[in-house]
Backbone atoms as SQL, in Angstrom:
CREATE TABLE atoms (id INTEGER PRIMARY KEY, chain TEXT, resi INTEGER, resn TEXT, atom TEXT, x REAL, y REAL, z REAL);
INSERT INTO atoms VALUES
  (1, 'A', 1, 'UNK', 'N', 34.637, 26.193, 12.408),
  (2, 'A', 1, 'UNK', 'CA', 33.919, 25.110, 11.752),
  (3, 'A', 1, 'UNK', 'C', 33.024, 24.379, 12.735),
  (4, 'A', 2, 'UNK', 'N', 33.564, 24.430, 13.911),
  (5, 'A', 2, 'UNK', 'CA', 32.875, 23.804, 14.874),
  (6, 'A', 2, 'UNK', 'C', 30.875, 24.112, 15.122),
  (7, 'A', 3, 'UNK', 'N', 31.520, 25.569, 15.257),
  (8, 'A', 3, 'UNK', 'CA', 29.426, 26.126, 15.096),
  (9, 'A', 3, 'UNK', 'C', 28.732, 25.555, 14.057),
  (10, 'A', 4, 'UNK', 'N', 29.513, 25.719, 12.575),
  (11, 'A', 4, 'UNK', 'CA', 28.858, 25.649, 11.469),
  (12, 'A', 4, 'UNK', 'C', 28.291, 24.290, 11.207),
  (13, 'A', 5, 'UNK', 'N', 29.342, 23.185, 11.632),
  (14, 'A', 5, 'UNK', 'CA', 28.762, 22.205, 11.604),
  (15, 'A', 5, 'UNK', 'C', 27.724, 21.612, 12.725),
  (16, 'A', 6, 'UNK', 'N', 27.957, 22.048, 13.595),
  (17, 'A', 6, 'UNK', 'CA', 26.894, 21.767, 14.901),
  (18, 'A', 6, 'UNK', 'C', 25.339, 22.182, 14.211),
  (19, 'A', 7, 'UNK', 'N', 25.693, 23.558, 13.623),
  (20, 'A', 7, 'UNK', 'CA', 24.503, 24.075, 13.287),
  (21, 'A', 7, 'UNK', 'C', 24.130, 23.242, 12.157),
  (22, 'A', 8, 'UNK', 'N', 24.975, 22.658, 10.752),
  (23, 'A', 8, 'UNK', 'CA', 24.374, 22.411, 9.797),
  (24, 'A', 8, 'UNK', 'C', 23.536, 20.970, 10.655),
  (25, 'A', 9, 'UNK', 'N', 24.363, 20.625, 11.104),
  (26, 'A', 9, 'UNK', 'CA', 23.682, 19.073, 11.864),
  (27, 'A', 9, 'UNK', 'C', 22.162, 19.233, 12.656),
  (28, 'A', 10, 'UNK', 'N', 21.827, 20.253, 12.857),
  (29, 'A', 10, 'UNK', 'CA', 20.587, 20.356, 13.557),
  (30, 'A', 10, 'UNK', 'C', 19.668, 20.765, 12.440),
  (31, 'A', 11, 'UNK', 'N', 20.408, 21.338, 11.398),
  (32, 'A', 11, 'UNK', 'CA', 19.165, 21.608, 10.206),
  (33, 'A', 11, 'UNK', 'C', 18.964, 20.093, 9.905),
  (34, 'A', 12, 'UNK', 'N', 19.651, 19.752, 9.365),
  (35, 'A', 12, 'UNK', 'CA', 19.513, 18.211, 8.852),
  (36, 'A', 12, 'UNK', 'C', 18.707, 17.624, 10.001),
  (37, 'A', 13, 'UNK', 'N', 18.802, 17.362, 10.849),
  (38, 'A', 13, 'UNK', 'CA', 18.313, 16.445, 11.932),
  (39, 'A', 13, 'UNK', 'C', 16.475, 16.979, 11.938),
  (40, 'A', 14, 'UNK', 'N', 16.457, 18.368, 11.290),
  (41, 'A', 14, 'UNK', 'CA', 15.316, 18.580, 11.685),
  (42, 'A', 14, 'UNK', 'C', 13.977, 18.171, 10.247),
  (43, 'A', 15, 'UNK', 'N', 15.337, 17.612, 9.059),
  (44, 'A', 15, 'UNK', 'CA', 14.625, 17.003, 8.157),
  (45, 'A', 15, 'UNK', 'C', 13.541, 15.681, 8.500),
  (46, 'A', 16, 'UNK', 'N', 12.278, 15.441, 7.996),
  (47, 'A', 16, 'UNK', 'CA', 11.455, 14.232, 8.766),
  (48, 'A', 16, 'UNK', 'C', 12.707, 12.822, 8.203),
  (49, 'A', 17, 'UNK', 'N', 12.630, 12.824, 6.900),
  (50, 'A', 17, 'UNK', 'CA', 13.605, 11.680, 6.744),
  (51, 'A', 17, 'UNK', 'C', 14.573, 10.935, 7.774),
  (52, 'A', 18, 'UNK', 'N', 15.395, 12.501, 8.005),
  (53, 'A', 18, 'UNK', 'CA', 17.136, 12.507, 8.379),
  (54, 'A', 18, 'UNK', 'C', 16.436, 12.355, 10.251),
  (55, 'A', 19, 'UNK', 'N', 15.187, 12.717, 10.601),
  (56, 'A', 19, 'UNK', 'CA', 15.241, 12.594, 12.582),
  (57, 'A', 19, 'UNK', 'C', 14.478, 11.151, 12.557),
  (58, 'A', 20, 'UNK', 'N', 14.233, 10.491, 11.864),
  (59, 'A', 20, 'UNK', 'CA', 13.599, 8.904, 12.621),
  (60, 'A', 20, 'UNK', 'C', 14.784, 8.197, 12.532),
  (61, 'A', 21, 'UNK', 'N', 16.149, 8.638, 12.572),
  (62, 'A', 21, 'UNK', 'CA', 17.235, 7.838, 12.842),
  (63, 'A', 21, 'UNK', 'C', 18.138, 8.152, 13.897),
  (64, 'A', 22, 'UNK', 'N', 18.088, 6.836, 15.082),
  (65, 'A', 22, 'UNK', 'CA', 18.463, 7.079, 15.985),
  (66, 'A', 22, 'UNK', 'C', 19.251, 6.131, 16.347),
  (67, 'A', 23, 'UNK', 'N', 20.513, 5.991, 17.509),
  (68, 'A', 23, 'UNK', 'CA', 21.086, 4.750, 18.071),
  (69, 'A', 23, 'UNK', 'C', 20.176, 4.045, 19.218),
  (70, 'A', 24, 'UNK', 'N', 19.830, 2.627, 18.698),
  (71, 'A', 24, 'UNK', 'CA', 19.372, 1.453, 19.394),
  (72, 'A', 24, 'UNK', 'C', 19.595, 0.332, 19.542),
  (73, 'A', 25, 'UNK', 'N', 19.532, -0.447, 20.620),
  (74, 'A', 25, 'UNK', 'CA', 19.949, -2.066, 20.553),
  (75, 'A', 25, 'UNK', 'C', 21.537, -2.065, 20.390),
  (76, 'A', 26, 'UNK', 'N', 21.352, -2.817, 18.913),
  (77, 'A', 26, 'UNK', 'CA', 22.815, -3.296, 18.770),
  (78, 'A', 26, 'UNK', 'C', 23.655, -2.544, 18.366),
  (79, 'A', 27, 'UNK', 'N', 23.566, -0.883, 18.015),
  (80, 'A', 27, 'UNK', 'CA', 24.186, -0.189, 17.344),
  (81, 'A', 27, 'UNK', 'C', 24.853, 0.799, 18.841),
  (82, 'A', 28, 'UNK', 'N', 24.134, 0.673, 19.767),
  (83, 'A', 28, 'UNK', 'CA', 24.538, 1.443, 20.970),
  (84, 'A', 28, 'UNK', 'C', 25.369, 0.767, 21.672),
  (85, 'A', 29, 'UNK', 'N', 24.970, -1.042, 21.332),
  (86, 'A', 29, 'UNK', 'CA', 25.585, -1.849, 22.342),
  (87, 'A', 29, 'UNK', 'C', 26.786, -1.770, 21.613),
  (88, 'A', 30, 'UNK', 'N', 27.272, -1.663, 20.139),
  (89, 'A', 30, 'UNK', 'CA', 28.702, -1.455, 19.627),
  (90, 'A', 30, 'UNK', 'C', 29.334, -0.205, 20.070),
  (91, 'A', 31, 'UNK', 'N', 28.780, 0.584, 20.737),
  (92, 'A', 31, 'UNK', 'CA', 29.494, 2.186, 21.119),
  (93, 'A', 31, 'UNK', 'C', 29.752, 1.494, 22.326),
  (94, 'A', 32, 'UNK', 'N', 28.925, 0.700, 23.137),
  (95, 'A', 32, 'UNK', 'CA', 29.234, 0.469, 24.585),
  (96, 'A', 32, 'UNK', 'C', 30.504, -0.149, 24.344),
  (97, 'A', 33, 'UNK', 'N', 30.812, -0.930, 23.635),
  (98, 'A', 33, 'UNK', 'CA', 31.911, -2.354, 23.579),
  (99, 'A', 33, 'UNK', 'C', 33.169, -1.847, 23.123),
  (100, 'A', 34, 'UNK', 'N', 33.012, -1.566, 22.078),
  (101, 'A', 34, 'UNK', 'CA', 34.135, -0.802, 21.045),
  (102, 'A', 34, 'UNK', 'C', 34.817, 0.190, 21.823),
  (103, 'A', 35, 'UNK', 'N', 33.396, 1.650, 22.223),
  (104, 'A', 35, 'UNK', 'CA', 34.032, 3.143, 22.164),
  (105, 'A', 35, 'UNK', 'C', 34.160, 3.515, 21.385),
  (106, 'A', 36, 'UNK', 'N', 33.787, 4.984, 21.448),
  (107, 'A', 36, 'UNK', 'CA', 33.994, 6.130, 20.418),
  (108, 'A', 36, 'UNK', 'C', 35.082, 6.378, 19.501),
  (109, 'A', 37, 'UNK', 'N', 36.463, 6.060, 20.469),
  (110, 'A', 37, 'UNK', 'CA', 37.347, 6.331, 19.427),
  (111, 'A', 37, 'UNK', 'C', 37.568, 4.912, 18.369),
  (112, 'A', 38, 'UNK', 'N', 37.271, 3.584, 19.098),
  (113, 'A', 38, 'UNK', 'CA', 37.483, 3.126, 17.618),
  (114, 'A', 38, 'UNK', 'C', 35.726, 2.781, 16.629),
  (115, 'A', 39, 'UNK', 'N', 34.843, 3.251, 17.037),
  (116, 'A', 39, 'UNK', 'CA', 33.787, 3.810, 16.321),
  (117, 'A', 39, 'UNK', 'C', 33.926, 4.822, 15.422),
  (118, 'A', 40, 'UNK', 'N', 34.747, 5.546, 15.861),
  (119, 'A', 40, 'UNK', 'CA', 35.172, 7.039, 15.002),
  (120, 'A', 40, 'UNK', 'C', 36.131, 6.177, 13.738),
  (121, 'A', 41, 'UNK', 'N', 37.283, 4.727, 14.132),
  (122, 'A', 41, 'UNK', 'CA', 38.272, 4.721, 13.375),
  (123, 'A', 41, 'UNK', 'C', 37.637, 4.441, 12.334),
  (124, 'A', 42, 'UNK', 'N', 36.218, 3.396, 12.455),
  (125, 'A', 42, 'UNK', 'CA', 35.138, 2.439, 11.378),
  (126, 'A', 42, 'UNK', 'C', 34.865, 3.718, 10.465),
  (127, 'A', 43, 'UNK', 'N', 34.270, 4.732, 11.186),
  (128, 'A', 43, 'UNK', 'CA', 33.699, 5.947, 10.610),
  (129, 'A', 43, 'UNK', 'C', 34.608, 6.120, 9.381),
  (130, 'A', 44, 'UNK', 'N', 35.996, 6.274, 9.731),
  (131, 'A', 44, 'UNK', 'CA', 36.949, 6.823, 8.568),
  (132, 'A', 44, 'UNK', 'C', 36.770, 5.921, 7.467),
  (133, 'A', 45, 'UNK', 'N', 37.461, 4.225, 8.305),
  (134, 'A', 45, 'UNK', 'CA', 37.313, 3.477, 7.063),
  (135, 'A', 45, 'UNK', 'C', 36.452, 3.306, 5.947),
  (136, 'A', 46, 'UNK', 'N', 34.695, 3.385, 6.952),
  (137, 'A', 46, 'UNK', 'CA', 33.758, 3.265, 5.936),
  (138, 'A', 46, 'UNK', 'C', 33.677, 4.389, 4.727),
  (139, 'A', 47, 'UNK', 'N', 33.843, 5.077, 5.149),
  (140, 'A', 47, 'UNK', 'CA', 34.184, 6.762, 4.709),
  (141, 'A', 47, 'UNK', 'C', 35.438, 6.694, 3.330),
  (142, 'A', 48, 'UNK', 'N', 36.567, 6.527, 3.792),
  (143, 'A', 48, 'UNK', 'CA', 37.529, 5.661, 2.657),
  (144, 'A', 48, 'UNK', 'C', 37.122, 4.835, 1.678),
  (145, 'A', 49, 'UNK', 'N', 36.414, 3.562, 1.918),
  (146, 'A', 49, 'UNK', 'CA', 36.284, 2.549, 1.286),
  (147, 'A', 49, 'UNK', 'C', 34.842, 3.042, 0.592),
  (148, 'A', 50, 'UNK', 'N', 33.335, 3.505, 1.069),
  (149, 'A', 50, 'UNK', 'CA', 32.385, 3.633, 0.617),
  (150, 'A', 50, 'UNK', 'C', 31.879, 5.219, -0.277),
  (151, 'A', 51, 'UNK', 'N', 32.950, 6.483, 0.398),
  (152, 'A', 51, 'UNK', 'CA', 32.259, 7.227, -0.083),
  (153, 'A', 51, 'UNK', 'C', 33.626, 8.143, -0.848),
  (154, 'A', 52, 'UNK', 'N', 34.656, 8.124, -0.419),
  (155, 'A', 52, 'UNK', 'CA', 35.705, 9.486, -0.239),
  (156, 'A', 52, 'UNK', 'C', 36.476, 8.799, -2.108),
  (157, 'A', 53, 'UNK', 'N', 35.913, 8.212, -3.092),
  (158, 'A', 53, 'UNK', 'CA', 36.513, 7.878, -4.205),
  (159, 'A', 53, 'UNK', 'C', 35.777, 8.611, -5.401),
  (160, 'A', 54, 'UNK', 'N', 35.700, 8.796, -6.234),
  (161, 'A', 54, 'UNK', 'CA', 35.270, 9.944, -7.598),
  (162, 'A', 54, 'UNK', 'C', 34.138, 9.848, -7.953),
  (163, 'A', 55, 'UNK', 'N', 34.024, 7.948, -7.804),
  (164, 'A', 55, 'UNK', 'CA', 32.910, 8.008, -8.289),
  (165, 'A', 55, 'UNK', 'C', 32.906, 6.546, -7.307),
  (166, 'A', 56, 'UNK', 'N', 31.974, 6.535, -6.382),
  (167, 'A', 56, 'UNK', 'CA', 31.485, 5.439, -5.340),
  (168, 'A', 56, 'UNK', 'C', 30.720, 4.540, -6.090),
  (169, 'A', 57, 'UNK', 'N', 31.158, 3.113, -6.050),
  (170, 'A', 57, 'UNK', 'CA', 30.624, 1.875, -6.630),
  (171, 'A', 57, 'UNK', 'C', 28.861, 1.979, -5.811),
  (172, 'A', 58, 'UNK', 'N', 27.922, 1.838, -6.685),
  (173, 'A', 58, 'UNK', 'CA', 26.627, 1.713, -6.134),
  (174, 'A', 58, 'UNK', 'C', 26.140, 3.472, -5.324),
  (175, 'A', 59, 'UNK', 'N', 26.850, 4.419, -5.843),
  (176, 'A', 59, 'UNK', 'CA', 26.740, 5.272, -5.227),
  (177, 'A', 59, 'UNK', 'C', 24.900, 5.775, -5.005),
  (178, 'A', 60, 'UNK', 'N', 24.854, 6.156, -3.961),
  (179, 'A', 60, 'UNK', 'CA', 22.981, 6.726, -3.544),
  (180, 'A', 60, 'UNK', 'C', 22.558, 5.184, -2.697),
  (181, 'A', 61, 'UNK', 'N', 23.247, 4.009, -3.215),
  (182, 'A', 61, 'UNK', 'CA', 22.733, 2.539, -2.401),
  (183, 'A', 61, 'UNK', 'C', 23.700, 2.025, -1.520),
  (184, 'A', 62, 'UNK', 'N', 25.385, 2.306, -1.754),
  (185, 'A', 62, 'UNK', 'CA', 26.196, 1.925, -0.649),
  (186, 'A', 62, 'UNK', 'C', 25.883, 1.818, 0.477),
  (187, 'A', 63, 'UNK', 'N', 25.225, 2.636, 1.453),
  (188, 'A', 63, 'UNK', 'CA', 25.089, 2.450, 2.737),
  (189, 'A', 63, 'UNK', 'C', 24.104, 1.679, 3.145),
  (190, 'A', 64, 'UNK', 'N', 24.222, 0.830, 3.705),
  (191, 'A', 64, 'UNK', 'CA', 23.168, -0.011, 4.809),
  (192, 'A', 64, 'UNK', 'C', 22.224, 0.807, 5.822),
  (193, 'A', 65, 'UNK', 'N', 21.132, 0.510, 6.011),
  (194, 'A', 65, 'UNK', 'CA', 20.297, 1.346, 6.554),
  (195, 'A', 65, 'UNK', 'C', 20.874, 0.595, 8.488),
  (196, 'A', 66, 'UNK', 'N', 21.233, -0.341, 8.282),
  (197, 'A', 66, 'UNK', 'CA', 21.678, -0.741, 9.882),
  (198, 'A', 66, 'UNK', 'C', 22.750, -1.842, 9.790),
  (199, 'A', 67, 'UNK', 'N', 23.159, -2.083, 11.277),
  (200, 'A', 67, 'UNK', 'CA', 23.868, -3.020, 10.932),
  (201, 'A', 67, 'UNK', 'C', 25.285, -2.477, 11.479),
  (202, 'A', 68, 'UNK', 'N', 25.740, -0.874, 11.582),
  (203, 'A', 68, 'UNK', 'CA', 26.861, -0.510, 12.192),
  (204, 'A', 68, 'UNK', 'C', 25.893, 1.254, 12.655),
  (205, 'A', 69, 'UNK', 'N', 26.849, 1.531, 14.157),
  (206, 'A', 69, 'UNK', 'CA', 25.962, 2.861, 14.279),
  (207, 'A', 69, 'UNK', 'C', 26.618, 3.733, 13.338),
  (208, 'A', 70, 'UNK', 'N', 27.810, 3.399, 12.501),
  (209, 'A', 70, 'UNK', 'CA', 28.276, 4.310, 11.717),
  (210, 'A', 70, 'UNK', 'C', 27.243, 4.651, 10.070),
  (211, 'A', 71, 'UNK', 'N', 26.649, 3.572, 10.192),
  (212, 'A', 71, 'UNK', 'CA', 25.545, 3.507, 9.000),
  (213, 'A', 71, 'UNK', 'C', 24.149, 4.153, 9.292),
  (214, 'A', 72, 'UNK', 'N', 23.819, 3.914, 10.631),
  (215, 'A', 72, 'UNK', 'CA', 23.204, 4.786, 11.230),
  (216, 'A', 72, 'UNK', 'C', 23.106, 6.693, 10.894),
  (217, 'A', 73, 'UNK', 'N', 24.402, 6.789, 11.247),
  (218, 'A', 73, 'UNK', 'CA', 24.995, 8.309, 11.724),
  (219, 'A', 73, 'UNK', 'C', 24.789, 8.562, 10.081),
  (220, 'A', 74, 'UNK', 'N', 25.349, 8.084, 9.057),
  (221, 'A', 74, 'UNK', 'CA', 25.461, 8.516, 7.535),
  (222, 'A', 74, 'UNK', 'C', 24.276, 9.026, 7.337),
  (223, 'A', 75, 'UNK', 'N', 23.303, 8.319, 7.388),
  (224, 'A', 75, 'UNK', 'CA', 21.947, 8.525, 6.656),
  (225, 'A', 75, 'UNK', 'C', 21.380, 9.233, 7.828),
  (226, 'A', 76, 'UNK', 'N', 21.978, 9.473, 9.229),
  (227, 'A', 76, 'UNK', 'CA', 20.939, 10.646, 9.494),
  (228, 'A', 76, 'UNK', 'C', 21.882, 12.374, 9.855),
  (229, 'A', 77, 'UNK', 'N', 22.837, 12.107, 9.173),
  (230, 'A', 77, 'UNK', 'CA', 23.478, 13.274, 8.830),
  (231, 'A', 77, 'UNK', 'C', 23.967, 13.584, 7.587),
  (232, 'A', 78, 'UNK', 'N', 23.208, 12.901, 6.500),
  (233, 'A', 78, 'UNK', 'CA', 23.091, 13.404, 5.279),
  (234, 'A', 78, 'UNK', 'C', 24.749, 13.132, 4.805),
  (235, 'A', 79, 'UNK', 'N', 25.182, 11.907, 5.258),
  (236, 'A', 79, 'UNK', 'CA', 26.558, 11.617, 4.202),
  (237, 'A', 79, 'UNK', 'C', 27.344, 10.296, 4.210),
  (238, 'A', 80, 'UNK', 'N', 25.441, 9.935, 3.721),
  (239, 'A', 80, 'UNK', 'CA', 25.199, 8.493, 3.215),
  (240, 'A', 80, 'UNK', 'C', 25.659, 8.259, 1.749),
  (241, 'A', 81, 'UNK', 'N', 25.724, 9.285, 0.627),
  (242, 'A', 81, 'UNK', 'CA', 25.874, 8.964, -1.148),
  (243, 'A', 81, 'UNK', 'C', 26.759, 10.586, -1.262),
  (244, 'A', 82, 'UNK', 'N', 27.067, 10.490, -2.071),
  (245, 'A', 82, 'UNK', 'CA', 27.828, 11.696, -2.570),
  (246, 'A', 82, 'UNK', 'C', 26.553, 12.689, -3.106),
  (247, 'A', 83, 'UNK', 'N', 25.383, 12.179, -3.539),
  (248, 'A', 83, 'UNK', 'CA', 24.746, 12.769, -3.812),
  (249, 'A', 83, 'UNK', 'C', 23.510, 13.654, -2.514),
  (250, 'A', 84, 'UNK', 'N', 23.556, 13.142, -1.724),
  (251, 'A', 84, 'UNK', 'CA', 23.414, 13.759, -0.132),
  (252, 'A', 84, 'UNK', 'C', 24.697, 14.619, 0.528),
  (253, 'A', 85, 'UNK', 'N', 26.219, 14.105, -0.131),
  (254, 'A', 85, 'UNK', 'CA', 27.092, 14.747, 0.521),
  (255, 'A', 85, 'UNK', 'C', 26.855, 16.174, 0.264),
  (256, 'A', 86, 'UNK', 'N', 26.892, 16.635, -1.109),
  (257, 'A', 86, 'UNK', 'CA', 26.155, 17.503, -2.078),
  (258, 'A', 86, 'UNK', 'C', 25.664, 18.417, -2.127),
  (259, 'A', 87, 'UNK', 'N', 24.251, 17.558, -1.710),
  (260, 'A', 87, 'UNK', 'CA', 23.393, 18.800, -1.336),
  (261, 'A', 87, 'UNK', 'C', 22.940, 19.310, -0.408),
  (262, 'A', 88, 'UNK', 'N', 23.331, 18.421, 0.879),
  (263, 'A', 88, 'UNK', 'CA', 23.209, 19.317, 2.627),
  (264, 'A', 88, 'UNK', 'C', 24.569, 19.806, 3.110),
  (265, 'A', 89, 'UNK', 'N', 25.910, 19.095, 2.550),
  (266, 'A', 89, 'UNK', 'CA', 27.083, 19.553, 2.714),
  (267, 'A', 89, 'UNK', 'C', 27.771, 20.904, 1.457),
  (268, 'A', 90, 'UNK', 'N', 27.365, 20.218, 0.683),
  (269, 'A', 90, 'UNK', 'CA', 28.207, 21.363, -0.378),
  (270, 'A', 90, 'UNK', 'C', 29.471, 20.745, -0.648),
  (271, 'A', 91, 'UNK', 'N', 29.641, 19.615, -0.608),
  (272, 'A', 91, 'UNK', 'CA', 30.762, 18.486, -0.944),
  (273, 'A', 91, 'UNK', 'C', 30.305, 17.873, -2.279),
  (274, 'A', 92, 'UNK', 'N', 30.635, 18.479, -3.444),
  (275, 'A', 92, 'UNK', 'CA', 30.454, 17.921, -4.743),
  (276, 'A', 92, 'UNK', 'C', 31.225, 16.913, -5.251),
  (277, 'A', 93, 'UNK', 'N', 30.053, 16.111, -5.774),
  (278, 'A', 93, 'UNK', 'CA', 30.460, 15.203, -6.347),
  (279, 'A', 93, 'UNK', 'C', 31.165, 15.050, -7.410),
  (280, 'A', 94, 'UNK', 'N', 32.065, 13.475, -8.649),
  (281, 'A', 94, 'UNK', 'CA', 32.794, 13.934, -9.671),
  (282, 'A', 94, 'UNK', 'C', 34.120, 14.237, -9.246),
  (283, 'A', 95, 'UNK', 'N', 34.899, 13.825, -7.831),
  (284, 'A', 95, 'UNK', 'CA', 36.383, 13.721, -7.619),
  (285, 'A', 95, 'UNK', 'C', 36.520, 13.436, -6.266),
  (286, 'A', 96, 'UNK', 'N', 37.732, 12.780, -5.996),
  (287, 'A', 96, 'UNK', 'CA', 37.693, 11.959, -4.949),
  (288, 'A', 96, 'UNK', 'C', 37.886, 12.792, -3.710),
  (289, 'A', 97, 'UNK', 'N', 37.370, 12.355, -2.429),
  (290, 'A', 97, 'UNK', 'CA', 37.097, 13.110, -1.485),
  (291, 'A', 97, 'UNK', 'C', 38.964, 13.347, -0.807),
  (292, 'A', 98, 'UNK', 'N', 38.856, 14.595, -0.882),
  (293, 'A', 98, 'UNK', 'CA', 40.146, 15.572, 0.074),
  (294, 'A', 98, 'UNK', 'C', 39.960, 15.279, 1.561),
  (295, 'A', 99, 'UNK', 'N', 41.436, 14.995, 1.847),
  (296, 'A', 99, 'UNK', 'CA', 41.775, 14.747, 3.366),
  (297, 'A', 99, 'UNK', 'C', 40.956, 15.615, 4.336),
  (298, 'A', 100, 'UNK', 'N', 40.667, 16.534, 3.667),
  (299, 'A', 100, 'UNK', 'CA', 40.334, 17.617, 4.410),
  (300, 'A', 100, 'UNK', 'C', 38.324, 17.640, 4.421),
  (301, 'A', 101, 'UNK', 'N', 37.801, 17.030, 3.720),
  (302, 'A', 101, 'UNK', 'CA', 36.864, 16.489, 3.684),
  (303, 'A', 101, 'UNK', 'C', 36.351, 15.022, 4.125),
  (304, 'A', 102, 'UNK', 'N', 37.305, 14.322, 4.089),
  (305, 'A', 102, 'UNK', 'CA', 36.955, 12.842, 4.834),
  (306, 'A', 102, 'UNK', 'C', 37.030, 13.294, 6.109),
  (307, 'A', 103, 'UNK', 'N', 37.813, 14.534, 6.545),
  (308, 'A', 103, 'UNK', 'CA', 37.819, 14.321, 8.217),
  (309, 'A', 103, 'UNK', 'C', 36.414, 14.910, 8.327),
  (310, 'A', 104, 'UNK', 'N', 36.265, 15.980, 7.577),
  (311, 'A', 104, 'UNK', 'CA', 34.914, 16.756, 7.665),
  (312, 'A', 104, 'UNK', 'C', 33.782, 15.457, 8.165),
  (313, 'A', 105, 'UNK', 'N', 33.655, 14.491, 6.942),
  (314, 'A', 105, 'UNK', 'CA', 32.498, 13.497, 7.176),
  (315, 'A', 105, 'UNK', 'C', 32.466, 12.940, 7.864),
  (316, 'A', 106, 'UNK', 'N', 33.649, 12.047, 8.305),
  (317, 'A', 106, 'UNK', 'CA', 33.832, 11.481, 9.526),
  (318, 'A', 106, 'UNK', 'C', 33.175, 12.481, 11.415),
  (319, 'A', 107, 'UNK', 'N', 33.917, 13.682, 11.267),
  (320, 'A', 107, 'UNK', 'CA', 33.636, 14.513, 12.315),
  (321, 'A', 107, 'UNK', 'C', 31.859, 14.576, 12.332),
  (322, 'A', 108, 'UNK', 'N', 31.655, 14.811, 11.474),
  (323, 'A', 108, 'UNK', 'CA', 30.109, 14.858, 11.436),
  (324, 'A', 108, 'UNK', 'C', 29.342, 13.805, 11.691),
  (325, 'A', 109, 'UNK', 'N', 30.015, 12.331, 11.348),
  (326, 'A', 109, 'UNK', 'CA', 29.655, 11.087, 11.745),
  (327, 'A', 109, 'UNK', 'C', 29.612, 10.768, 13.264),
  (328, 'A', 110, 'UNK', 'N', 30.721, 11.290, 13.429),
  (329, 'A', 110, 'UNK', 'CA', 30.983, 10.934, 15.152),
  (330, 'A', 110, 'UNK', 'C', 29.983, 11.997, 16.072),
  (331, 'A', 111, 'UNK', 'N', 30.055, 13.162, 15.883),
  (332, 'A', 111, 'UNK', 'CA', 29.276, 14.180, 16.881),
  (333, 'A', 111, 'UNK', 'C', 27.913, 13.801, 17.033),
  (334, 'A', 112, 'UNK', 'N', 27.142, 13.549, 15.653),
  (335, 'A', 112, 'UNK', 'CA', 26.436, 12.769, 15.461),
  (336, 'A', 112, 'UNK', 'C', 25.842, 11.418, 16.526),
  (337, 'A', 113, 'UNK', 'N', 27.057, 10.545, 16.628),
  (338, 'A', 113, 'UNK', 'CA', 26.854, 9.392, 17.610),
  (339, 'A', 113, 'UNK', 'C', 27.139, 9.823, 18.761),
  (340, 'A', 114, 'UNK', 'N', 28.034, 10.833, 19.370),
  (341, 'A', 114, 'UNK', 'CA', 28.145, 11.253, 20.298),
  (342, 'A', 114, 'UNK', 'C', 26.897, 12.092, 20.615),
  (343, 'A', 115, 'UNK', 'N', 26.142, 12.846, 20.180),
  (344, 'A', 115, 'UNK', 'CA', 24.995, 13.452, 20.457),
  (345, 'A', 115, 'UNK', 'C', 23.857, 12.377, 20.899),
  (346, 'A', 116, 'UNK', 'N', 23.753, 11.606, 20.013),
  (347, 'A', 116, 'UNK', 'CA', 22.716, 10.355, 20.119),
  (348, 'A', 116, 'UNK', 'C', 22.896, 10.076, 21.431),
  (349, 'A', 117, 'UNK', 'N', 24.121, 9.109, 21.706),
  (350, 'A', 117, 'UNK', 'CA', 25.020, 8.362, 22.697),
  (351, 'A', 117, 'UNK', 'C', 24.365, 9.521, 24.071),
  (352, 'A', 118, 'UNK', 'N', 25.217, 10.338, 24.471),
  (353, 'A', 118, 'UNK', 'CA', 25.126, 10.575, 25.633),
  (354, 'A', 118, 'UNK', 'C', 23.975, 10.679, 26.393),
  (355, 'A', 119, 'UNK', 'N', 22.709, 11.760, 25.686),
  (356, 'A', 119, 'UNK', 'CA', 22.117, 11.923, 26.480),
  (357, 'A', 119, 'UNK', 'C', 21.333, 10.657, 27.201),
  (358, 'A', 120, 'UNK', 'N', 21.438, 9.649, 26.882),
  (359, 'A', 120, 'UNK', 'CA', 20.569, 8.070, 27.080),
  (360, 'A', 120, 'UNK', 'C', 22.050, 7.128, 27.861),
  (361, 'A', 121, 'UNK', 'N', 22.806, 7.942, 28.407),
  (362, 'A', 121, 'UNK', 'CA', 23.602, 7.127, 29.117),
  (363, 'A', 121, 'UNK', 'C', 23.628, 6.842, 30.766),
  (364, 'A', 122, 'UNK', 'N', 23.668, 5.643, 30.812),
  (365, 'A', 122, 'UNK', 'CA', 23.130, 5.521, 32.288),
  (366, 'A', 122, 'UNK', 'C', 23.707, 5.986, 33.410),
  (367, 'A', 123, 'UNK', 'N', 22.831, 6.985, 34.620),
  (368, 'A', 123, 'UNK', 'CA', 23.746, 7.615, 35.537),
  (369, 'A', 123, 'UNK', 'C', 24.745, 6.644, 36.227),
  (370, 'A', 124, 'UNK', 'N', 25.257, 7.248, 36.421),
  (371, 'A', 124, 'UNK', 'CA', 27.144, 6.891, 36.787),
  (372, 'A', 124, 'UNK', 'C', 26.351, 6.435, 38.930);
């Protein structure tokens, strides 16, 4: 799964929409403060609470375009609405998201910020 998703993530990224989203300012300065792993934990929650239910309250508008880098990472890895989960994931919509799929989104959320994140990190 590891290739597949690396790979689906670079198709997406190479959408014009899905590449003018990047980590800046205050969304990097929360990776600096926090860290990844509890950046990753937000990832789940938001993930739980905004997308992983049958039918997502406000679904296609839930996500914030800024404001957390995890809101960031959604909308530029295509799993911002169920209806993006959909159609770049193949995660259909119409029932609530499987354990085995929230980790999916989440994982994709994080590699995501971890890709962003590193290469712009200051030499040691």
């Amino acid at each position: 799964m590891s290739d597949d998703l690396d790979d689906r993530l670079r198709r997406i990224g190479q959408h014009p929409f899905r590449a003018r989203f990047h980590l800046h300012g205050r969304d990097r300065a929360i990776v600096d403060l926090r860290g990844i792993e509890t950046v990753r934990r937000h990832a789940r929650e938001i993930v739980d609470q905004r997308l992983a239910p049958a039918e997502p309250r406000n679904d296609g508008k839930q996500t914030p375009y800024r404001g957390h880098p995890v809101f960031v990472a959604q909308h530029a890895t295509a799993t911002c609405c169920r209806t993006c989960l959909s159609r770049w994931h193949g995660v259909h919509k119409g029932h609530a998201l499987t354990d085995g799929e929230r980790e999916y989104v989440v994982e994709a959320i994080s590699r995501w910020i971890v890709a962003e994140y590193l290469p712009n990190m200051p030499p040691a």
